[in-house]
C-alpha positions as CSV (number, residue, x, y, z in Angstrom):
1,X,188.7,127.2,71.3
2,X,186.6,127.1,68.2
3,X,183.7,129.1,67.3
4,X,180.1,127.5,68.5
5,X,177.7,129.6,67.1
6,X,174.0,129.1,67.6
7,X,172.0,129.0,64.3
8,X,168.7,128.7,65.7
9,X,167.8,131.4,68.6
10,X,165.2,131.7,70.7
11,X,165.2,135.6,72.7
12,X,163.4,135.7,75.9
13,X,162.1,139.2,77.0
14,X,162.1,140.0,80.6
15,X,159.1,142.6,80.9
16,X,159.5,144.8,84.0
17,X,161.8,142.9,86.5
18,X,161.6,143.6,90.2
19,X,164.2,146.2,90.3
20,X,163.1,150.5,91.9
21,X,163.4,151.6,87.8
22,X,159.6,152.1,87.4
23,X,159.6,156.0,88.1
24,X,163.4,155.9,85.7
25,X,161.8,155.3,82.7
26,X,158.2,155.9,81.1
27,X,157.7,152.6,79.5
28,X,158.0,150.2,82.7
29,X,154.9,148.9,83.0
30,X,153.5,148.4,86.2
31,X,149.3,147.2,86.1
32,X,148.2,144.0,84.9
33,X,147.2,145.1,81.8
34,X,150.4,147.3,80.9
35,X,152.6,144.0,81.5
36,X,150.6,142.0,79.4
37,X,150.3,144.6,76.8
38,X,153.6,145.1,76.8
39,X,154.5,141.2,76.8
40,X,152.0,141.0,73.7
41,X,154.2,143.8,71.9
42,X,157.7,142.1,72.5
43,X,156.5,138.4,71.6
44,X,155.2,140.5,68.4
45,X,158.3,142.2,67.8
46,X,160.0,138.7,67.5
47,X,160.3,137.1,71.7
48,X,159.4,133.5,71.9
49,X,159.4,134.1,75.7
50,X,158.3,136.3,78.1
51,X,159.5,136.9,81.5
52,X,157.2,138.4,83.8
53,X,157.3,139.9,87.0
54,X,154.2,141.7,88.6
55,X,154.3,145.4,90.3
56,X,151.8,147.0,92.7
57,X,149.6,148.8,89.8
58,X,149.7,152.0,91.9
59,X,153.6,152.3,93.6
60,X,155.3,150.0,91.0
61,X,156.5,148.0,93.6
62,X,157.6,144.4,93.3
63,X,154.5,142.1,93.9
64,X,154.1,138.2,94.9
65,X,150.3,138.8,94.7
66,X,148.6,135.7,92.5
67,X,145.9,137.7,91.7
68,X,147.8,140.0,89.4
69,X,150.3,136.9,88.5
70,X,146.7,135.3,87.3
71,X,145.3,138.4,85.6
72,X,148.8,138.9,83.3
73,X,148.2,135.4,82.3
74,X,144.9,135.3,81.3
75,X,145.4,138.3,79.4
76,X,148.7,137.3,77.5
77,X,146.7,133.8,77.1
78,X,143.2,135.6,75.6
79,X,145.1,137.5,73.2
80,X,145.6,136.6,69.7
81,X,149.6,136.6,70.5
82,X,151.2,132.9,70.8
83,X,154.1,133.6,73.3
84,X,155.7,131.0,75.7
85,X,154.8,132.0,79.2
86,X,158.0,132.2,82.3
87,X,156.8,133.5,85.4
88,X,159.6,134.6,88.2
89,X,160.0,132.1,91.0
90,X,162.5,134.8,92.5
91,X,160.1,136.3,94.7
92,X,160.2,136.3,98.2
93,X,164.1,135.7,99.1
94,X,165.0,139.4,99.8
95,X,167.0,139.8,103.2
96,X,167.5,143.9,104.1
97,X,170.4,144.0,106.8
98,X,169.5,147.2,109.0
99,X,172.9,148.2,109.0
100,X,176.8,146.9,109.9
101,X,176.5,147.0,113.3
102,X,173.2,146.0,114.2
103,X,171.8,143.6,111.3
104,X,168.9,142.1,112.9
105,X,166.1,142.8,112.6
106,X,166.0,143.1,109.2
107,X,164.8,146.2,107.4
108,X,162.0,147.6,105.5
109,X,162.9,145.7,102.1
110,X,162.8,142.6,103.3
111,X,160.5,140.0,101.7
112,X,160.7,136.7,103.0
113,X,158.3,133.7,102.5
114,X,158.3,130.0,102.4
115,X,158.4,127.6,99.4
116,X,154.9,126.8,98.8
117,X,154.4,130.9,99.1
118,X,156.6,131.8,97.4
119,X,155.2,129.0,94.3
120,X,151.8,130.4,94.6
121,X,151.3,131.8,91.7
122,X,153.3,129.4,89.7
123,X,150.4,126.8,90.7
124,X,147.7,129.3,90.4
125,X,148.7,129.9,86.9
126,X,150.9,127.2,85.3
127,X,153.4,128.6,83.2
128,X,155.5,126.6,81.1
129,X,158.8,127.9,82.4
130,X,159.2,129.9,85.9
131,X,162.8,130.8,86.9
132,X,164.5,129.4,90.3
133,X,167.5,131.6,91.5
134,X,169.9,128.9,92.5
135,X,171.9,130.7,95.2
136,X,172.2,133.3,97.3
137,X,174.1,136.5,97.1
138,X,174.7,140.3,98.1
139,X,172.4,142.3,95.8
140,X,173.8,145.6,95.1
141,X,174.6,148.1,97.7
142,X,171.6,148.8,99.5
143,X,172.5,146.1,102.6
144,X,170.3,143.4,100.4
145,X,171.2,139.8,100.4
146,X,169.3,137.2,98.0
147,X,168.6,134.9,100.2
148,X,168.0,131.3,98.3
149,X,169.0,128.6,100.5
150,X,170.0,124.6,99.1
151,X,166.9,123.4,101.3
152,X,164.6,126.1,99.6
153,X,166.0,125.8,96.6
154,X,165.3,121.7,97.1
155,X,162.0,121.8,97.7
156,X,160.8,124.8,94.9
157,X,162.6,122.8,92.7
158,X,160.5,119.9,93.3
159,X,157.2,121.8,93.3
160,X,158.4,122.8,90.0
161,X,159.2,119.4,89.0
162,X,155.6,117.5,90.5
163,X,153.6,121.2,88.9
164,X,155.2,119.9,85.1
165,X,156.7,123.7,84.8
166,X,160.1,123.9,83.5
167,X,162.6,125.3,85.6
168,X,164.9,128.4,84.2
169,X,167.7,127.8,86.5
170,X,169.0,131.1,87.0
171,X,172.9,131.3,87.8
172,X,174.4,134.4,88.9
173,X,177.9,133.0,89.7
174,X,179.8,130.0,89.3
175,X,178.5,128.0,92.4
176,X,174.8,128.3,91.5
177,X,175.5,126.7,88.6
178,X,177.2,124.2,90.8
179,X,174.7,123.5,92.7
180,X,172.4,123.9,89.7
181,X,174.2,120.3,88.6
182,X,173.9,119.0,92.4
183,X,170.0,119.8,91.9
184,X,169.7,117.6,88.6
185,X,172.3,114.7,90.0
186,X,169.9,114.3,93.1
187,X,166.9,114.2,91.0
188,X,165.1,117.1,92.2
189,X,165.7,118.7,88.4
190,X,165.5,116.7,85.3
191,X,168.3,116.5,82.4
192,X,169.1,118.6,80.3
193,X,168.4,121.6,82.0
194,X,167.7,125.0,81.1
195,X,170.0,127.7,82.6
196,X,170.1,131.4,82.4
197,X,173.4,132.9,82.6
198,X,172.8,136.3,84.7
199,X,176.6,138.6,83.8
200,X,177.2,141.8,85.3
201,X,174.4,141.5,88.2
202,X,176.7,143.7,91.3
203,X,177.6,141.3,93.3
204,X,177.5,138.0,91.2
205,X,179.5,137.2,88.0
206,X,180.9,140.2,85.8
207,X,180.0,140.8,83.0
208,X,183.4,140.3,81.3
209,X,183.9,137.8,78.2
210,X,186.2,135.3,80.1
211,X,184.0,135.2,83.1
212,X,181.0,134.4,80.9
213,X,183.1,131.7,79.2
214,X,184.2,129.8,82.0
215,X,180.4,129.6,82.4
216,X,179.9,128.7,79.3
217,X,182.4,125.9,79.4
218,X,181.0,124.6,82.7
219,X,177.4,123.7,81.1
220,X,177.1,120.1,80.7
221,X,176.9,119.8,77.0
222,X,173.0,118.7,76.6
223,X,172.3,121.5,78.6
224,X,170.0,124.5,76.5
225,X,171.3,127.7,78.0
226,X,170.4,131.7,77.5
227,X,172.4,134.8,78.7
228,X,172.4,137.9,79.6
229,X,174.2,141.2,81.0
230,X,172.9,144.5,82.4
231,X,172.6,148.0,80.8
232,X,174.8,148.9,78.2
233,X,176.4,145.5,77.7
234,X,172.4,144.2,77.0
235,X,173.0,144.1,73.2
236,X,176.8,143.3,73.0
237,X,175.7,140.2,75.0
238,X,173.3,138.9,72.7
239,X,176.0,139.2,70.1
240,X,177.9,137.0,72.7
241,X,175.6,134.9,73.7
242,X,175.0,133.5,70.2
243,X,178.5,133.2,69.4
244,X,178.9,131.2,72.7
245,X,176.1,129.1,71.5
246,X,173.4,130.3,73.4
247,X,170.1,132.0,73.1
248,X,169.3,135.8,74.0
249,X,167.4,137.9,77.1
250,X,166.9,141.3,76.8
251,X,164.1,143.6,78.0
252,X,162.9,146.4,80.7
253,X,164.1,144.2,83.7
254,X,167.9,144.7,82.7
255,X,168.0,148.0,80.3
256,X,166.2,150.8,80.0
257,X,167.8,152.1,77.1
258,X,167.6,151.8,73.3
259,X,170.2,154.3,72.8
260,X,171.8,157.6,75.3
261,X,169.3,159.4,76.2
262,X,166.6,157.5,74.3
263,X,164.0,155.0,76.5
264,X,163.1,151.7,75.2
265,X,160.0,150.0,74.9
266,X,160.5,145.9,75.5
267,X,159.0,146.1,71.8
268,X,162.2,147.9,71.0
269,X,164.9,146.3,72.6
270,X,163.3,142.8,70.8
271,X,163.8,144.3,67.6
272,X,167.2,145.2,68.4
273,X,168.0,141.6,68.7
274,X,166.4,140.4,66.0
275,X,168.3,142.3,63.8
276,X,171.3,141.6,65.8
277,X,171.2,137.6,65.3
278,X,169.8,138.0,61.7
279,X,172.8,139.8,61.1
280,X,175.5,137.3,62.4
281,X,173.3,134.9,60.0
282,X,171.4,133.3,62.5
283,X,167.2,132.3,62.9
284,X,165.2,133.6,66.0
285,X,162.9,130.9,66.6
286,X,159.1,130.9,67.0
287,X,157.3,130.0,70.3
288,X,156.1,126.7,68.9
289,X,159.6,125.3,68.0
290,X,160.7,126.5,71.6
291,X,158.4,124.1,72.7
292,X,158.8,121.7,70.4
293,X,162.7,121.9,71.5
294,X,162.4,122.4,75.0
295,X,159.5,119.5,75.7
296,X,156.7,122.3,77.0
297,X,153.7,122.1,77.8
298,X,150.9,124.9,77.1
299,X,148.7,125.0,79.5
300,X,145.5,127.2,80.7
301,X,145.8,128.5,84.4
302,X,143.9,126.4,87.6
303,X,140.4,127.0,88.0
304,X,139.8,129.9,90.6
């Protein structure tokens, strides 16, 4: 097949993620105010986006608290930093079996909640994109199952859609984005959609290169879509992902490394792909032609 290279690039940076790495590396940010001030640095060093999780300020464990969802916010929005704002919608769909014999109840991990829940902070602060995980899946190997079921998924969907946020579909293997197309044919999404294309993520899609292009070739052709992979592969996939002729994530959520032995800041790992798509001869775009592209809106947060 011929070569579809993206000329104009927009890279996403995915702060701190949900994931046990905050005691792995010393540049996870876990408050408030060390995801924002990290979000600041990477939409700096070149992002257009910013993903962002939120952590308990003293464990580091995953949050759905809207209180700290509002206080990242207001304090990527006060800066002097223009950076378009994607809040997880992923929160809240964790499933821990107890173990092979006796599943039920669930264990420690889980984190279930309802729809409106689980959108609480996405209408307490209004981003312009928040993410919806379109399936369900085993979630590495600690007895984990991402839990995102079609009715869920239905009716998040059309908070999303009523709130005027714009859905990052996230696909993880071949049937979400499936049902990712089921979601736009029954109106509960709106065309063309935005999808990011989650590789190497134990137990979803690999991470390999004909994996990620049947992917690729399933997109409906209006569709704007990003991509990722995990670890190592992090910046061979934003070499891949613009060749494919798609935008870039990278960022603490999904690497911790800027080299072997050498920690990244999210500051870093932006730079990294800069240079990467300059290189191959292509433009990273600016948060105002993101929106201009992708029809956001820029909005300040609800009134308390």
């Amino acid at each position: 097949m011929p070569l579809n290279m993206k000329r104009e690039v927009f890279v996403t940076c995915a702060v701190t993620g949900s994931g046990a790495t905050q005691d792995k590396s010393p540049h996870v940010p876990r408050s408030p105010q060390q995801i924002a001030e990290s979000a600041i640095a990477a939409a700096r060093a070149g992002a257009a986006i910013v993903h962002c999780h939120v952590r308990d300020p003293e464990t580091g464990a995953p949050s759905r608290d809207p209180a700290l969802y509002r206080e990242v916010t207001d304090r990527i929005r006060d800066s002097s930093t223009d950076v378009v704002l994607n809040l997880t919608g992923g929160m809240g769909g964790d499933m821990q079996m107890a173990d092979a014999e006796r599943p039920l109840p669930p264990g420690p991990e889980t984190d279930m909640a309802g729809a409106t829940e689980r959108m609480a902070p996405i209408a307490a602060c209004l981003p312009e994109i928040c993410s919806l995980d379109c399936g369900s899946m085993n979630f590495g190997n600690h007895g984990t199952v991402m839990v995102n079921a079609p009715a869920m998924l239905r009716a998040m969907g059309g908070m999303m859609t009523a709130l005027g946020v714009r859905p990052e579909i996230e696909v993880f293997d071949t049937g979400h984005l499936w049902f990712a197309k089921q979601l736009v044919a029954d109106g509960v999404l709106t065309a063309p959609a935005l999808v990011q294309l989650c590789m190497g993520v134990p137990w979803g899609a690999p991470d390999d290169l004909n994996t990620f292009m049947a992917m690729v070739n399933n997109l409906p052709p209006d569709w704007t879509f990003s991509a990722f992979a995990l670890g190592a592969h992090q910046m061979p996939y934003v070499a891949a992902a613009v060749l494919a002729g798609g935008h870039v994530r990278v960022g603490l959520e999904d690497n911790l490394m800027l080299a072997r032995g050498q920690h990244a800041t999210n500051a870093q790992l932006v730079e990294r792909a800069v240079d990467i798509i300059e290189n191959l001869g292509a433009r990273v775009m600016t948060p105002a032609e993101v929106r201009q592209t992708l029809g956001l809106t820029k909005r300040a947060p609800v009134a308390a």
